[in-house]
N, C-alpha and C positions, 0 to 999 in steps of 0.2 A: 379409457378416458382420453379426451383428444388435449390436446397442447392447450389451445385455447378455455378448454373446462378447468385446467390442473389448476391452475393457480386462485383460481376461486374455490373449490372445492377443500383444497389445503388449509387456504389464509382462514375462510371459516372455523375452521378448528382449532387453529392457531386462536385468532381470536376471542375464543373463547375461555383460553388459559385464564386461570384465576390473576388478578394482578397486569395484564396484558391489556393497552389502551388503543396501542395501532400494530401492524403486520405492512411492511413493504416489499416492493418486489425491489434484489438488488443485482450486480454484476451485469452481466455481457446482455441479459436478457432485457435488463430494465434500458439499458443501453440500445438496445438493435444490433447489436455485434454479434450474436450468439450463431452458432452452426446449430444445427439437428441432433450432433454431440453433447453440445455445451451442459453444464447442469445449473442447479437450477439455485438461487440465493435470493432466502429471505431474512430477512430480522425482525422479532417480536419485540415492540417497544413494551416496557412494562413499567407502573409508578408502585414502586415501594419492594417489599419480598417477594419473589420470585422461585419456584421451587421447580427445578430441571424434573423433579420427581413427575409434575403434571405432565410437561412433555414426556416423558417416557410412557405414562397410561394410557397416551395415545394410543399405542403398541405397535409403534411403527420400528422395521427393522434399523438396527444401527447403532452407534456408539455415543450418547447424551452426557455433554461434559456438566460439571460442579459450577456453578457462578464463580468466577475467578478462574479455572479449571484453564484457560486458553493465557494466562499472565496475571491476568491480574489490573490489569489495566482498561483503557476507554475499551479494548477489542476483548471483552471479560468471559467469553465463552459461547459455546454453543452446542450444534451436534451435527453428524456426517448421517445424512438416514440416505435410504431405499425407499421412496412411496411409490407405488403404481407403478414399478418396474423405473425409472426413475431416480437419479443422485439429486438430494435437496442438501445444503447447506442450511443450517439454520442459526443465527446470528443474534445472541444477548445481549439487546441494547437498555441500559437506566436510563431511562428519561430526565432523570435528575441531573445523572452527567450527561448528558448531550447536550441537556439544555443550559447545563453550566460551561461545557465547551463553545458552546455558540456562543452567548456570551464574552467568551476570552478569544475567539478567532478576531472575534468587530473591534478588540480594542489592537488587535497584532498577538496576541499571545499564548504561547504554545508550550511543548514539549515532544521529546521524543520515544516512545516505547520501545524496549526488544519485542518480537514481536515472531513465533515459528514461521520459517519459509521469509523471512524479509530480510535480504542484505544489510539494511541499512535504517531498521526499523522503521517503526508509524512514525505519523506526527500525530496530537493528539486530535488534530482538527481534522479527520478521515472522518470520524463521524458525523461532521458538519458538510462534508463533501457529501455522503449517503443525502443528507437532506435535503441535497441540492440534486442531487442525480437520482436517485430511487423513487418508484414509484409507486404511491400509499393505495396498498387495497382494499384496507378496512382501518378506520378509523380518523385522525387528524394529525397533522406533525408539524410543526412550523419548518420553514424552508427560507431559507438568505435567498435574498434579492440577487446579490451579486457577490462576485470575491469581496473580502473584505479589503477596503486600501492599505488601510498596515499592516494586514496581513500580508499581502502583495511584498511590502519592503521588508517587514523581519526575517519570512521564511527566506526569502531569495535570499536576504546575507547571512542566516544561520547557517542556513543547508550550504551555502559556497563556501562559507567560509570552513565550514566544517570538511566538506570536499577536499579543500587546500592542504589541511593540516593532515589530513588524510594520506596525503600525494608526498609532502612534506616529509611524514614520518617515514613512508618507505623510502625515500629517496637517500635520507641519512640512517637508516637502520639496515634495511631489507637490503638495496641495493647492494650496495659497497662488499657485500658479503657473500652475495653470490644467491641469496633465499629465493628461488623461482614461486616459488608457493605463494610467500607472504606478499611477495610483491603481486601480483596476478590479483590476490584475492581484495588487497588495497586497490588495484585500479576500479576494479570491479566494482567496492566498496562505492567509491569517490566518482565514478559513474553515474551509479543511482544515487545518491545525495546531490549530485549536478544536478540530475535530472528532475528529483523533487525543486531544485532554487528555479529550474528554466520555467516550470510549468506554475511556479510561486508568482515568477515576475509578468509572466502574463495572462494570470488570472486564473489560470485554467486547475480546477477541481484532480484528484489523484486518490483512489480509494484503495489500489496496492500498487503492484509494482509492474503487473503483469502489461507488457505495450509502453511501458514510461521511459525505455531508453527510445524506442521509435518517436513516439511522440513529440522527445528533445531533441531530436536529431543527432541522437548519440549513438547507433546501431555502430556507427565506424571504429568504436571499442574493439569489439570482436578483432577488429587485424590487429592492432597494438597488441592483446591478450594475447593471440595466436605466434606473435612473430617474435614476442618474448619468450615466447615457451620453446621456440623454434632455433632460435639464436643463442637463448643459455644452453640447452640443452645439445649443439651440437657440437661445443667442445672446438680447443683449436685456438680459443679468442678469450678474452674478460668477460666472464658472465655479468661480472656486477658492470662495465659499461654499458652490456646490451641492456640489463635491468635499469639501468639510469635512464639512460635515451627511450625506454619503452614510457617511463613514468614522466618525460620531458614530454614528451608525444601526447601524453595522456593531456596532459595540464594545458597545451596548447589547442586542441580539438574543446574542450572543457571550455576555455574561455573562450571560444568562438562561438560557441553555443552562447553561453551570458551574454557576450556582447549583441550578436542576434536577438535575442530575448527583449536585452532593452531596449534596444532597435526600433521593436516591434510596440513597444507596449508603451 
């Protein structure tokens, strides 16, 4: 089956799930970013019960999670399959909530999930980004016009603010004591949470994490990260100076990013 047949061929069946009202195409491919590699990401919107049981009669190869099975949260499950030789994500969206997050994006209001593989977890308004970036192959799904405006201002000062306190804590914890780890994994941390506030303040949609330090203009992490690990570790000196200065570094690349941001917007 050719590239161009898969995704109709699938979303049909999808589709057709009991409970199941729309099927979009999402990630790199709904995007135009994909390589030949890339795999493939859809979400079956559904209104009311929804039973992973029906995706599985499918009898497609693969591992089909429990509704809630992925946290529990707006990102509530899904499954990893094999179709037509083939990696498909497939993504459990309530329509209920999403359309209750849409909702709470237009007035500014949010949350934040843990969330596997996310530093710095969701916000809950990721499903509201899908609706703006994903492309519907079977069915209907409402879609925002545009970033919401106060969403614009809260995420930017949650997500910063939350960044700071971030930097903050390693700075008088991690630091001073010499912790290579915790500090690293705070920059890192307080990175992607910059990076969610930069892409907040200028409107621009974020549905994970993968591309959001480039995006921010935050890639220049990477040497702070590196030169910490470099400079505690080779003895000789104050680990916990080289940890402070790496998390000073951190906070001032950080807010040059913000300040660009609003610069721009």
């Amino acid at each position: 089956m050719s590239d161009a047949d898969f995704p109709d061929a699938v979303s049909d069946r999808l589709a057709a799930l009991p409970t199941v009202r729309a099927v979009a195409l999402g990630g790199s491919r709904a995007q135009g970013t994909h390589t030949p590699a890339s795999d493939w990401d859809l979400a079956v919107y559904y209104r009311g019960p929804f039973d992973p049981a029906d995706l599985r009669a499918l009898g497609w190869e693969g591992e089909v999670s429990e509704v809630g099975g992925w946290g529990g949260g707006v990102f509530n499950g899904g499954a990893w399959l094999t179709i037509d030789g083939r990696r498909v994500d497939v993504h459990y969206r309530d329509l209920d909530v999403v359309e209750h997050e849409l909702a709470e994006a237009e007035e500014g209001r949010f949350r934040v999930e843990p969330l596997l593989f996310h530093l710095a977890g969701i916000p809950s308004y990721l499903v509201v980004a899908e609706l703006a970036i994903n492309c519907v192959l079977r069915g209907e799904l409402p879609r925002p016009e545009a970033f919401p405006e106060k969403l614009r201002r809260t995420a930017n000062e949650r997500w910063y603010g939350t960044a700071r306190a971030t930097l903050a804590y390693a700075r008088s914890n991690h630091a001073p004591a010499g912790r290579l780890t915790e500090v690293a994994g705070a920059v890192a941390t307080a990175a992607v949470q910059t990076g969610h506030a930069v892409l907040a303040a200028r409107g621009e949609w974020v549905t994970n994490e993968k591309r959001l330090l480039e995006r921010a203009g935050l890639r220049a992490v990477d040497g702070i990260v590196a030169g910490a690990g470099a400079g505690a570790g080779a003895g000789g000196g104050d680990a916990g100076d080289v940890l402070t200065a790496a998390v000073d570094e951190a906070e001032r690349l950080f807010a040059t990013a913000m300040k660009s941001a609003a610069s721009a917007s």
